[in-house]
TIVO-2410 file (N, C-alpha, C; in nm, 3 decimals):
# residues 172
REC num residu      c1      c2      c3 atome chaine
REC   1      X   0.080  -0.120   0.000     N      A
REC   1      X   0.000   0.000   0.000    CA      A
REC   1      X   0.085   0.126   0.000     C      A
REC   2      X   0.234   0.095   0.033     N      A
REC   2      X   0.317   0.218   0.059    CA      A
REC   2      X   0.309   0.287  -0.080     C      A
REC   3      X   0.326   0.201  -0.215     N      A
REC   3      X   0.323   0.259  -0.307    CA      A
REC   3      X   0.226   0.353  -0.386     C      A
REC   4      X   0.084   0.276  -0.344     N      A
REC   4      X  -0.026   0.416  -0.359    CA      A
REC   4      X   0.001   0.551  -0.305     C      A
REC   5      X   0.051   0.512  -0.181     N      A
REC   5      X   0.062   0.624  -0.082    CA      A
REC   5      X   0.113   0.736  -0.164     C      A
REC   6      X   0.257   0.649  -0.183     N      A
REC   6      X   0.359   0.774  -0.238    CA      A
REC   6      X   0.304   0.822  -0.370     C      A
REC   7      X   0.204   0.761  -0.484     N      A
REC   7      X   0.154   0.825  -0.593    CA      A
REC   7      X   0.024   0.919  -0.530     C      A
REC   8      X  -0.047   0.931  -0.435     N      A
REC   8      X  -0.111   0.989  -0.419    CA      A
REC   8      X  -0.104   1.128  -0.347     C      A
REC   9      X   0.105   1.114  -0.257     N      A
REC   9      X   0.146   1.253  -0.225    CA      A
REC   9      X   0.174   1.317  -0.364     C      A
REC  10      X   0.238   1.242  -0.442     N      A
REC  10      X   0.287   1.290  -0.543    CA      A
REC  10      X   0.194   1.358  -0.623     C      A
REC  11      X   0.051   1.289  -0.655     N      A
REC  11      X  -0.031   1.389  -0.711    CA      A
REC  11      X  -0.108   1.458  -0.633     C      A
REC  12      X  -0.134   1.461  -0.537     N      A
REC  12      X  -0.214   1.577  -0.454    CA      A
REC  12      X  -0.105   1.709  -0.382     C      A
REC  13      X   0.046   1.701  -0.364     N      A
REC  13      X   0.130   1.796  -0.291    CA      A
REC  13      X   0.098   1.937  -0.373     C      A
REC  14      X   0.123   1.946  -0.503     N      A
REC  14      X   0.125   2.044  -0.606    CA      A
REC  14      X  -0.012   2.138  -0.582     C      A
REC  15      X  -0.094   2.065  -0.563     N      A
REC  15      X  -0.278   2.115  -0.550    CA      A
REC  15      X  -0.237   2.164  -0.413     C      A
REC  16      X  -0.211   2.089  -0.344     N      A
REC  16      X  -0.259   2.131  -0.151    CA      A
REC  16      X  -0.116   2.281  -0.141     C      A
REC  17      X  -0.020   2.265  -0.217     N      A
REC  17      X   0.069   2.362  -0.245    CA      A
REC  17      X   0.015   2.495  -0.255     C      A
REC  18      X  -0.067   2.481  -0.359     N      A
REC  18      X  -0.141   2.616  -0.444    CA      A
REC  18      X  -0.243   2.629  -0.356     C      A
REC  19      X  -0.311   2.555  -0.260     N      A
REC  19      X  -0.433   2.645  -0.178    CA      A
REC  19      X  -0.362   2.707  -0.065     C      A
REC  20      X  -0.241   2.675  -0.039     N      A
REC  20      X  -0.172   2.723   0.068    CA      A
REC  20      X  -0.166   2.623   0.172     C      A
REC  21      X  -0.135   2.550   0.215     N      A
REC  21      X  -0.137   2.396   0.314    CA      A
REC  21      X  -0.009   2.311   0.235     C      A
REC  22      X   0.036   2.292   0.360     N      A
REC  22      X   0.189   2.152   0.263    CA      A
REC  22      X   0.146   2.038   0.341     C      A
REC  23      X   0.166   1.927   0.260     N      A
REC  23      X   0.144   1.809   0.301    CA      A
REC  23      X   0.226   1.714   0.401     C      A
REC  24      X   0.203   1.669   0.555     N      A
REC  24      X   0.308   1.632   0.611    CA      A
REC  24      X   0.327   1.496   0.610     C      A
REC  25      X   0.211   1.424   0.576     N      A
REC  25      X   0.227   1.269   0.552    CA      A
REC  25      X   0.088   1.261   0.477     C      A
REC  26      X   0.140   1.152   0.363     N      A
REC  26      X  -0.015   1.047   0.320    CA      A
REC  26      X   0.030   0.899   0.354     C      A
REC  27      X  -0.084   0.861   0.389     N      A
REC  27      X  -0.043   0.704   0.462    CA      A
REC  27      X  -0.185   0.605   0.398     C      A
REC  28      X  -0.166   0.529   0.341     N      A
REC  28      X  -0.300   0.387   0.339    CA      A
REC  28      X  -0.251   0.266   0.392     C      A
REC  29      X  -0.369   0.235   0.494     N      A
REC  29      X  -0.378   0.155   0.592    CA      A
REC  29      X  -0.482   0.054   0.571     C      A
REC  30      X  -0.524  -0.003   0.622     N      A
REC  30      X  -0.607  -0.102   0.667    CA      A
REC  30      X  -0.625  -0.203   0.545     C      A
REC  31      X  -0.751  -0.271   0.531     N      A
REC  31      X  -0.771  -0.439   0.446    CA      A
REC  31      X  -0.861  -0.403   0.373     C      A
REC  32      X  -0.961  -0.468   0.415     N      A
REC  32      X  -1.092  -0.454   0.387    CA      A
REC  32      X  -1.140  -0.297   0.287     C      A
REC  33      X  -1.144  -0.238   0.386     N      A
REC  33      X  -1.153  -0.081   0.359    CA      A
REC  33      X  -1.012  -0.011   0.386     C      A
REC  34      X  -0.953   0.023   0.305     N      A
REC  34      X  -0.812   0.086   0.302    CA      A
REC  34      X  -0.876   0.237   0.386     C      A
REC  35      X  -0.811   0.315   0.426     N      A
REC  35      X  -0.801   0.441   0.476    CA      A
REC  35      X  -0.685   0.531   0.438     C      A
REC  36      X  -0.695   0.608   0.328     N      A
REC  36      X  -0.656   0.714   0.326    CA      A
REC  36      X  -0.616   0.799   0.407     C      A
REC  37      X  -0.489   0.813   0.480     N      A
REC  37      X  -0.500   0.962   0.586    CA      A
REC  37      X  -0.403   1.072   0.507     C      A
REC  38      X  -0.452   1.179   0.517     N      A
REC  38      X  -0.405   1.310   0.441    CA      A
REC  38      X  -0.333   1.375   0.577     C      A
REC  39      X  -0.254   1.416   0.635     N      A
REC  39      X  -0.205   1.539   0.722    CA      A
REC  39      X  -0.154   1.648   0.662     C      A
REC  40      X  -0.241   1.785   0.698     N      A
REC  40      X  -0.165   1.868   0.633    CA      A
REC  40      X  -0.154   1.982   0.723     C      A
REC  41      X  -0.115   2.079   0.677     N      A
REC  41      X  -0.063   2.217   0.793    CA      A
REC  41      X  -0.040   2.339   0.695     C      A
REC  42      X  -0.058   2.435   0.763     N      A
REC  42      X  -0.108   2.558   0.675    CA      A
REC  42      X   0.047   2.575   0.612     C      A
REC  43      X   0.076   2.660   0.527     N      A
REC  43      X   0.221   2.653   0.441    CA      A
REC  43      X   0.318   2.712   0.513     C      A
REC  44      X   0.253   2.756   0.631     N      A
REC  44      X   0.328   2.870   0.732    CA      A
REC  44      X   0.410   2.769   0.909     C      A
REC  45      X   0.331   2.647   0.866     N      A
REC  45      X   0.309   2.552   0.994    CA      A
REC  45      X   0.208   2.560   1.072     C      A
REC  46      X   0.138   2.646   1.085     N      A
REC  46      X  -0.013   2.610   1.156    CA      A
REC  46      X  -0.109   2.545   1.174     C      A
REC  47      X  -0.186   2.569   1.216     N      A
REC  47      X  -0.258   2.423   1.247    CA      A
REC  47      X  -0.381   2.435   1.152     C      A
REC  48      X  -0.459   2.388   1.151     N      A
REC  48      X  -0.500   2.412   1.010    CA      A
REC  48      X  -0.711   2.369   1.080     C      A
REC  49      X  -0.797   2.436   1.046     N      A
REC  49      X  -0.923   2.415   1.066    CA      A
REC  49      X  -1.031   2.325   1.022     C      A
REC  50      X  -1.102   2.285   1.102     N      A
REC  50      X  -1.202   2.198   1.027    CA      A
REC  50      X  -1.242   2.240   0.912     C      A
REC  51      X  -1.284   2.367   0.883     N      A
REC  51      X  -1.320   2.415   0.754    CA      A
REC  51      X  -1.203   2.335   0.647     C      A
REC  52      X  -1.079   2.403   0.663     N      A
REC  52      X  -0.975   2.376   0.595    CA      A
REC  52      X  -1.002   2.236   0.573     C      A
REC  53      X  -0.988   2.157   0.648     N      A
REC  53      X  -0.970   1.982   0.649    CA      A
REC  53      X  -1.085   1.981   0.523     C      A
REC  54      X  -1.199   2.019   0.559     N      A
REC  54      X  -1.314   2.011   0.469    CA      A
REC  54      X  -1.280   2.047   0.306     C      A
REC  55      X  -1.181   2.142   0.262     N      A
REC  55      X  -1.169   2.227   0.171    CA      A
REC  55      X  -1.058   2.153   0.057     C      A
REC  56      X  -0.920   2.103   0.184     N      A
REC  56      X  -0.836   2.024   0.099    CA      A
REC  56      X  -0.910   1.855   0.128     C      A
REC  57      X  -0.999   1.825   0.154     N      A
REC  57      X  -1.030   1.670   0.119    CA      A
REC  57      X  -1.143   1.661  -0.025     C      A
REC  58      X  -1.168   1.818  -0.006     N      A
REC  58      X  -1.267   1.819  -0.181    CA      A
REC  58      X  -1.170   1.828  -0.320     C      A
REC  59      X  -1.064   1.867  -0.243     N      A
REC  59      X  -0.974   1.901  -0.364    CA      A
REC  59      X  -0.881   1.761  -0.370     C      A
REC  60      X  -0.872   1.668  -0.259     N      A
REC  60      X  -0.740   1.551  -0.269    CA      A
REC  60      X  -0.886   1.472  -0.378     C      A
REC  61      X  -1.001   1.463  -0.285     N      A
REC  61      X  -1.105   1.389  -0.387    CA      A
REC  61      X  -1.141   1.367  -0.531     C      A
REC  62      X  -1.110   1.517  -0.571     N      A
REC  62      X  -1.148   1.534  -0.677    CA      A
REC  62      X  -1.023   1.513  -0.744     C      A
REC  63      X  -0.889   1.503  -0.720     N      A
REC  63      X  -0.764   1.471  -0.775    CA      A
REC  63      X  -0.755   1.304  -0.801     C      A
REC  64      X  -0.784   1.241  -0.697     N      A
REC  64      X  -0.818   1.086  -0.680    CA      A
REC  64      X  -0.907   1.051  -0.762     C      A
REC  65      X  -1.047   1.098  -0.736     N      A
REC  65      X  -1.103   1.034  -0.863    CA      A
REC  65      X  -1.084   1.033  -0.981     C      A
REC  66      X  -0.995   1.137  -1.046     N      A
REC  66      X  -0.992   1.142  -1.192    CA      A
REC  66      X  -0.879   1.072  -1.241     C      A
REC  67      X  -0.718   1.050  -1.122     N      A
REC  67      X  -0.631   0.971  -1.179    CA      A
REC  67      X  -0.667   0.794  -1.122     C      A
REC  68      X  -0.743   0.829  -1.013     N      A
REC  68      X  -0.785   0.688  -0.980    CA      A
REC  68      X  -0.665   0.562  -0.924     C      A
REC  69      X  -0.595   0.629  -0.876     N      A
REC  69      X  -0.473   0.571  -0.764    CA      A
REC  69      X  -0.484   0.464  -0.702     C      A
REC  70      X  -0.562   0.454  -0.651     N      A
REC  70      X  -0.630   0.327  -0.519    CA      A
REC  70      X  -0.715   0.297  -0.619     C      A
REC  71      X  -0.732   0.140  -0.572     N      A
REC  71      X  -0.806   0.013  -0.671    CA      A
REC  71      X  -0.946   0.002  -0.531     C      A
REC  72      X  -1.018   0.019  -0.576     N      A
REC  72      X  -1.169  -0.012  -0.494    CA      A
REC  72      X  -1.197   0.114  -0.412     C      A
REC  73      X  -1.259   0.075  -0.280     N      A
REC  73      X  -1.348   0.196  -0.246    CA      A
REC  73      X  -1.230   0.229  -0.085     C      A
REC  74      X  -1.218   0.328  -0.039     N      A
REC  74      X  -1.139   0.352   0.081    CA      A
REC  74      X  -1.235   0.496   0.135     C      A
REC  75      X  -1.194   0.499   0.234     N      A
REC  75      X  -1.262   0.621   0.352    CA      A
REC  75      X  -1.089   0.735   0.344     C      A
REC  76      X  -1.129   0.858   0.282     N      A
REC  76      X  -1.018   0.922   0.301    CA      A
REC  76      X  -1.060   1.035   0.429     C      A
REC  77      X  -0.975   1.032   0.551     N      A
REC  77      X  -0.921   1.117   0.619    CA      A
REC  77      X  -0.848   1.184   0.624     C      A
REC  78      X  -0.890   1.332   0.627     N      A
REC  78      X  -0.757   1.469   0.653    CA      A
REC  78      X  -0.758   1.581   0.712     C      A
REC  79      X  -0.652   1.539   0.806     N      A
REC  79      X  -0.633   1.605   0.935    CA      A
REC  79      X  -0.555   1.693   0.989     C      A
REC  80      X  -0.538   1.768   1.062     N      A
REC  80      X  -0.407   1.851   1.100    CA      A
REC  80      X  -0.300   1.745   1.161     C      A
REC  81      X  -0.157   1.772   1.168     N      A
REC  81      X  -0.058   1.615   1.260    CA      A
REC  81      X  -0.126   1.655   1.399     C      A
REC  82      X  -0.182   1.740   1.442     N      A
REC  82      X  -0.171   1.723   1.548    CA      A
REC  82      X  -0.030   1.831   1.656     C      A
REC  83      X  -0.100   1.802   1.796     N      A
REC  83      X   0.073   1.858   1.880    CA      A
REC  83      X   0.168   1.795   1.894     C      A
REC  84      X   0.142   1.626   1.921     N      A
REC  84      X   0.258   1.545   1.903    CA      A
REC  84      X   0.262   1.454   1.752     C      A
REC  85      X   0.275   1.597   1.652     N      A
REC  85      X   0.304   1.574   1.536    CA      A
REC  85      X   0.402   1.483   1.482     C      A
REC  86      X   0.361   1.371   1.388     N      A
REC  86      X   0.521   1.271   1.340    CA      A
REC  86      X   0.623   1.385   1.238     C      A
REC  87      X   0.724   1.347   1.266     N      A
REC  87      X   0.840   1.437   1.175    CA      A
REC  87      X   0.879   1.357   1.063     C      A
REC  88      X   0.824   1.449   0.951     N      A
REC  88      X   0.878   1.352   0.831    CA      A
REC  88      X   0.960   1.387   0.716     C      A
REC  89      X   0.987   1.546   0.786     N      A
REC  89      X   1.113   1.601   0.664    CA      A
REC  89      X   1.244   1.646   0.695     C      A
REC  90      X   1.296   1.645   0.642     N      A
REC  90      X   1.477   1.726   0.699    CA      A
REC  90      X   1.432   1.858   0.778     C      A
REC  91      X   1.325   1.915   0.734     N      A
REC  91      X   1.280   2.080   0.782    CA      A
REC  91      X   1.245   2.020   0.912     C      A
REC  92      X   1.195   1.925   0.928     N      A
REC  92      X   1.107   1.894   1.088    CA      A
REC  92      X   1.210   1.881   1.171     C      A
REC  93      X   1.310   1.850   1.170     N      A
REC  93      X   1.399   1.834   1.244    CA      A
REC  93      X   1.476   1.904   1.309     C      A
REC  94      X   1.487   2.059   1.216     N      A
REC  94      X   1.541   2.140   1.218    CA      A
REC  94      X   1.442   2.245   1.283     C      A
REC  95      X   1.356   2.302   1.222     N      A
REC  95      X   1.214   2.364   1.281    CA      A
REC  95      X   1.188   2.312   1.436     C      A
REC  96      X   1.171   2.188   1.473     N      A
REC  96      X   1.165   2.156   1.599    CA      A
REC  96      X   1.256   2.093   1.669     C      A
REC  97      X   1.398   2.155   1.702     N      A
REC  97      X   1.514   2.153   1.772    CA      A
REC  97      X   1.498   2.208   1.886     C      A
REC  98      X   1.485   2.170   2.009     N      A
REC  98      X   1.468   2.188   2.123    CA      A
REC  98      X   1.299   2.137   2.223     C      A
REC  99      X   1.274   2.083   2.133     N      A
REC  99      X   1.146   2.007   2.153    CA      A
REC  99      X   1.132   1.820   2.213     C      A
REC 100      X   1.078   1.755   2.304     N      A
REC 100      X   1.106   1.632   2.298    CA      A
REC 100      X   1.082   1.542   2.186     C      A
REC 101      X   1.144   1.437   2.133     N      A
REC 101      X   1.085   1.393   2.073    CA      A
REC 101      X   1.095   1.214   2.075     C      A
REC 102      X   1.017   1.166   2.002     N      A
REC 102      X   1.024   1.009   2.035    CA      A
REC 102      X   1.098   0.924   1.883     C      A
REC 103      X   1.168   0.822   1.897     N      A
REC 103      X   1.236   0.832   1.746    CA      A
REC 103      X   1.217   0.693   1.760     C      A
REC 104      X   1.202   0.596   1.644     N      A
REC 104      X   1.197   0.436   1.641    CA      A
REC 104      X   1.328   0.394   1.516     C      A
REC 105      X   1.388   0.310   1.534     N      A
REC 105      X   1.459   0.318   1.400    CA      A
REC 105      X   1.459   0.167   1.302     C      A
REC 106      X   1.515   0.174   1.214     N      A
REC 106      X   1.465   0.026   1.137    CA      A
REC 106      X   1.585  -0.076   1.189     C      A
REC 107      X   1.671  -0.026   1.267     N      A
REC 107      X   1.774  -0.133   1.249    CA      A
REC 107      X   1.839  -0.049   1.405     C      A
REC 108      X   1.898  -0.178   1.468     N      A
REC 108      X   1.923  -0.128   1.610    CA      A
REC 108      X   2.060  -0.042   1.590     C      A
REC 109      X   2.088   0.119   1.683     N      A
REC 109      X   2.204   0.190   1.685    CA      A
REC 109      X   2.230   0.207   1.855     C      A
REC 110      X   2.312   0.125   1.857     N      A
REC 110      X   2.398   0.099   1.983    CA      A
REC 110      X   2.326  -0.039   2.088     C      A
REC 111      X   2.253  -0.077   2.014     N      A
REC 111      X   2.179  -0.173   2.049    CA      A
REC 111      X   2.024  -0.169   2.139     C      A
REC 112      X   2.021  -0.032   2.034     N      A
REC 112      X   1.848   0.012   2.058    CA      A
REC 112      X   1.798   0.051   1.904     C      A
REC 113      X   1.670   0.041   1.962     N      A
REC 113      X   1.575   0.111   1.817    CA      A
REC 113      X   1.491   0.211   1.866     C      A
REC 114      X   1.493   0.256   1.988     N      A
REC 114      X   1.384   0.341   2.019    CA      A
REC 114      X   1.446   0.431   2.120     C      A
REC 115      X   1.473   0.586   2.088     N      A
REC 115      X   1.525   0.655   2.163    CA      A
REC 115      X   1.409   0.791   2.209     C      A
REC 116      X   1.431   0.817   2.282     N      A
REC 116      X   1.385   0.939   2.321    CA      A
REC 116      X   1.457   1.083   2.391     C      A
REC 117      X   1.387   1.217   2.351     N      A
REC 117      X   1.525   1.296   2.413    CA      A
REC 117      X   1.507   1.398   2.337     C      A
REC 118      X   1.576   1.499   2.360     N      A
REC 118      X   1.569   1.641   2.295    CA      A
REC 118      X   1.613   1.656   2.152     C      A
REC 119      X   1.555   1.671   2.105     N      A
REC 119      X   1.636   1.774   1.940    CA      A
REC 119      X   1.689   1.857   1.950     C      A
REC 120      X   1.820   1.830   1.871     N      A
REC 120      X   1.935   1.869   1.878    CA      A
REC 120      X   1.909   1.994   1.767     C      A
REC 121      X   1.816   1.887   1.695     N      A
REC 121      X   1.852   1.991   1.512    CA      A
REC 121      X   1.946   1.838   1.449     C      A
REC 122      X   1.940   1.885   1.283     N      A
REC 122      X   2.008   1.812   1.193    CA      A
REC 122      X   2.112   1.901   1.174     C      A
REC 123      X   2.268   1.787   1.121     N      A
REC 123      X   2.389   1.755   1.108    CA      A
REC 123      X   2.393   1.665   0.976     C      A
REC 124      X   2.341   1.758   0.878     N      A
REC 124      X   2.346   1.701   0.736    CA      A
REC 124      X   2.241   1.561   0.716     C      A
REC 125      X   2.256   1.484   0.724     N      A
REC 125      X   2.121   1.324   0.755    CA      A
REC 125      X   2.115   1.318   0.818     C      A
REC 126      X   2.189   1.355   0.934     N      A
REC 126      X   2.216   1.303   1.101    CA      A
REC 126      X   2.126   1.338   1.184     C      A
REC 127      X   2.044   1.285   1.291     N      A
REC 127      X   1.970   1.377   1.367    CA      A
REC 127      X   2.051   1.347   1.516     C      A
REC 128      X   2.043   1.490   1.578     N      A
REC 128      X   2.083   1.481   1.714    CA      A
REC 128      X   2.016   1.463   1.802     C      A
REC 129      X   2.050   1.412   1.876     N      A
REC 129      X   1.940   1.375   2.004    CA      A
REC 129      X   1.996   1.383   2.115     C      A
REC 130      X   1.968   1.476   2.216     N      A
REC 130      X   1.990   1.438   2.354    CA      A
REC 130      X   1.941   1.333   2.443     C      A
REC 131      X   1.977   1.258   2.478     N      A
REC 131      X   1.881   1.123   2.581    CA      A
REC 131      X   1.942   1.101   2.682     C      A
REC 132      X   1.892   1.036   2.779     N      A
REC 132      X   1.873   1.009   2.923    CA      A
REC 132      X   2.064   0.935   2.926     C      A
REC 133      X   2.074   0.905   2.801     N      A
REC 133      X   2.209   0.807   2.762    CA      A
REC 133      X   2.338   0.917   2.708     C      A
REC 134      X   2.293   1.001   2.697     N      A
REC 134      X   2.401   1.119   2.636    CA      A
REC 134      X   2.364   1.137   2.498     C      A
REC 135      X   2.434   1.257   2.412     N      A
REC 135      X   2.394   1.250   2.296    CA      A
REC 135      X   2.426   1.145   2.182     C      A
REC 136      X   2.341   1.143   2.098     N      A
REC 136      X   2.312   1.051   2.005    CA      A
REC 136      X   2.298   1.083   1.834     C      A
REC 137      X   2.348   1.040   1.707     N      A
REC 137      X   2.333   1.081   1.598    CA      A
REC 137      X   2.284   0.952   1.549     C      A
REC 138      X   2.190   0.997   1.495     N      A
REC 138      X   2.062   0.912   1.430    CA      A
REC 138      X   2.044   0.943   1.250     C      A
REC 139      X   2.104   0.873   1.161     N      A
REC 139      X   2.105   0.848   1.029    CA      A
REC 139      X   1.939   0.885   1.009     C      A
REC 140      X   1.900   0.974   0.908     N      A
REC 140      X   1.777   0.994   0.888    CA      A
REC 140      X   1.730   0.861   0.854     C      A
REC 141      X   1.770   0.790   0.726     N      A
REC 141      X   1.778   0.653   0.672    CA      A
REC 141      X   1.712   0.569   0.709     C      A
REC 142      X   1.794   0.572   0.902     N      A
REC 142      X   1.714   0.484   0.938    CA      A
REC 142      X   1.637   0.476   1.054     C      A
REC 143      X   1.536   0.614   1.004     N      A
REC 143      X   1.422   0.631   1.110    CA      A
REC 143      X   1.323   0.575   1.059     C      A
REC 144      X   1.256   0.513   1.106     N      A
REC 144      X   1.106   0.440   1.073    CA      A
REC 144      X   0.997   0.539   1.102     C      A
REC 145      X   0.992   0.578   1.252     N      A
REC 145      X   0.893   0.676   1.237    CA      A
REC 145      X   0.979   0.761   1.364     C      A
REC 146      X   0.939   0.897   1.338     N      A
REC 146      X   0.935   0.993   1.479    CA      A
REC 146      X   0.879   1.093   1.490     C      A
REC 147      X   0.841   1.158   1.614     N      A
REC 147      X   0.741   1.262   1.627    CA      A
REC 147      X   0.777   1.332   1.752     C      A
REC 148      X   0.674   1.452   1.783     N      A
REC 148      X   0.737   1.494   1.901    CA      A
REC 148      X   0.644   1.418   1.991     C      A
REC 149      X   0.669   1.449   2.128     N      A
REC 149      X   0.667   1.361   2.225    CA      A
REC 149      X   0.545   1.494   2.307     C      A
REC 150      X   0.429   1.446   2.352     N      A
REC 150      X   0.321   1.571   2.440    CA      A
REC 150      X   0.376   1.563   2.602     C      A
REC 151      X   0.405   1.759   2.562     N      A
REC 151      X   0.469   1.715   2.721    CA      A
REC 151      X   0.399   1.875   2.758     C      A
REC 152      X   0.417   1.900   2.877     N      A
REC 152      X   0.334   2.047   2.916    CA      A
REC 152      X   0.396   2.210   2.804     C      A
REC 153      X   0.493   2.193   2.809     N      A
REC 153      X   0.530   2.304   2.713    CA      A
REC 153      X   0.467   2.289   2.577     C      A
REC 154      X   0.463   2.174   2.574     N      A
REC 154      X   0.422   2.195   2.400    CA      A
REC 154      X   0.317   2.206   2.396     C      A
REC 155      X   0.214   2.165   2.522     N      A
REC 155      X   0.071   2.230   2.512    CA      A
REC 155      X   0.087   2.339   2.523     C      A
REC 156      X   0.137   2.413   2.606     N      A
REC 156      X   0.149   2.544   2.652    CA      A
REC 156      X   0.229   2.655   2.511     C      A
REC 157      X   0.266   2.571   2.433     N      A
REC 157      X   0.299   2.655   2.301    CA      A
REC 157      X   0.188   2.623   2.222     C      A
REC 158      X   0.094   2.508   2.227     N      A
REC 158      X   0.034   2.497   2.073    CA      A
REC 158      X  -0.102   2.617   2.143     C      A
REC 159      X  -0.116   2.653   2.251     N      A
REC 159      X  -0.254   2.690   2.266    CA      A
REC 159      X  -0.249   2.861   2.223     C      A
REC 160      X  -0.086   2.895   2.216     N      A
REC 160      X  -0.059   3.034   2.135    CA      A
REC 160      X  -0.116   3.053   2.010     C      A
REC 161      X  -0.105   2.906   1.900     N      A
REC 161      X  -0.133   2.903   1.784    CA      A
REC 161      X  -0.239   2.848   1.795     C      A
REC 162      X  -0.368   2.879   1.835     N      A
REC 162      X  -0.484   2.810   1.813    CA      A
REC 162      X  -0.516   2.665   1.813     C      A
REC 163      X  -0.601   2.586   1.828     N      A
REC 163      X  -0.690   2.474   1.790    CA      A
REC 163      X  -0.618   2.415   1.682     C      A
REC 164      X  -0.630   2.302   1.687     N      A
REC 164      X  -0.569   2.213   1.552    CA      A
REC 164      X  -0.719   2.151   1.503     C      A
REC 165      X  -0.743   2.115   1.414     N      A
REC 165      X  -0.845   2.047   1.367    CA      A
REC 165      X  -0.798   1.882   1.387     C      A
REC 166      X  -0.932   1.825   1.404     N      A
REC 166      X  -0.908   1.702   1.426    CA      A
REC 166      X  -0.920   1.587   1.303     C      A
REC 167      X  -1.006   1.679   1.168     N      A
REC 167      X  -1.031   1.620   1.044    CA      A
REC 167      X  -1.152   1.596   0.978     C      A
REC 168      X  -1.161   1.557   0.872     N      A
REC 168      X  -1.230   1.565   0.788    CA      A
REC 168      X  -1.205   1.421   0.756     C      A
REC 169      X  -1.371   1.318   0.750     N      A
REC 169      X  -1.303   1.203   0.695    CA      A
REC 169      X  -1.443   1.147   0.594     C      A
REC 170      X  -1.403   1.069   0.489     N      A
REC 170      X  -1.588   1.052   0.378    CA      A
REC 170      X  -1.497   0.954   0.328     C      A
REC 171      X  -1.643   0.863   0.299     N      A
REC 171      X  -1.613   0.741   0.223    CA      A
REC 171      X  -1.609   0.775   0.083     C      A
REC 172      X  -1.533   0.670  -0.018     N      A
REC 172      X  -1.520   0.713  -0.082    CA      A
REC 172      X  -1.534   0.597  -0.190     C      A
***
């Protein structure tokens, strides 16, 4: 399913570009009924409104149906990431340097896969990490997934920038 995924960032980024919103992940999941999830965030990083959610899922829709990507019927959801947003670009890393975050990796480094700990910021692929273990450089390569971690500050920053929307989701 990874491969729909990636044809369906590929044709919807350009559109969600031009309304002003960048795309932070597309993901399809499930069996039966696949699920579509869209995350997106205003072009500025903000959090982005139910309206909004409503506005770019008419426009991913109407992009989907006409190249027709996914084989059968799926439920597409699209949402803001959220406060303990997953990090999925070289910019995320960098943008949220000094933030906690939680990191999983595909292949064990030092004889872990799962670190946790401050952002450092990126070091070319490298991500830095402060942890409970000392610091740490983490090959982008081979992150599987990471995000930040909800801790009181970061509520206490997201409530500066308003409400996040929770999404927009229609069968499809």
């Amino acid at each position: 399913m990874e491969g729909a995924a990636d044809k369906v960032a590929q044709l919807i980024d350009p559109a969600i570009e031009a309304l002003g919103y960048r795309v932070v992940r597309v993901r399809l999941t499930g069996g039966g009924r696949p699920i579509l999830q869209v995350m997106a965030e205003q072009a500025d990083g903000g959090a982005i409104t139910l309206d909004e959610c409503a506005a770019i899922s008419r426009a991913v829709s109407a992009l989907i149906d006409v190249a027709d990507p996914i084989a059968g019927k799926y439920v597409l959801e699209v949402s803001s990431p959220g406060i303990d947003r997953p990090l999925m670009r070289a910019a995320d890393f960098v943008r949220f340097a000094g933030r906690e975050v939680r990191i999983e990796t595909t292949r064990p480094l030092d004889g872990r896969r799962r670190f946790r700990g401050t952002l450092l910021g990126l070091d070319g692929e490298v991500i830095r990490v402060t942890t409970g273990h000392g610091a740490i450089g983490i090959p982008m390569a081979d992150v599987a997934t990471a995000k930040l971690v909800l801790t009181d500050a970061l509520i206490a920053e997201s409530l500066h920038h308003g409400p996040a929307a929770s999404g927009d989701a229609a069968v499809r």
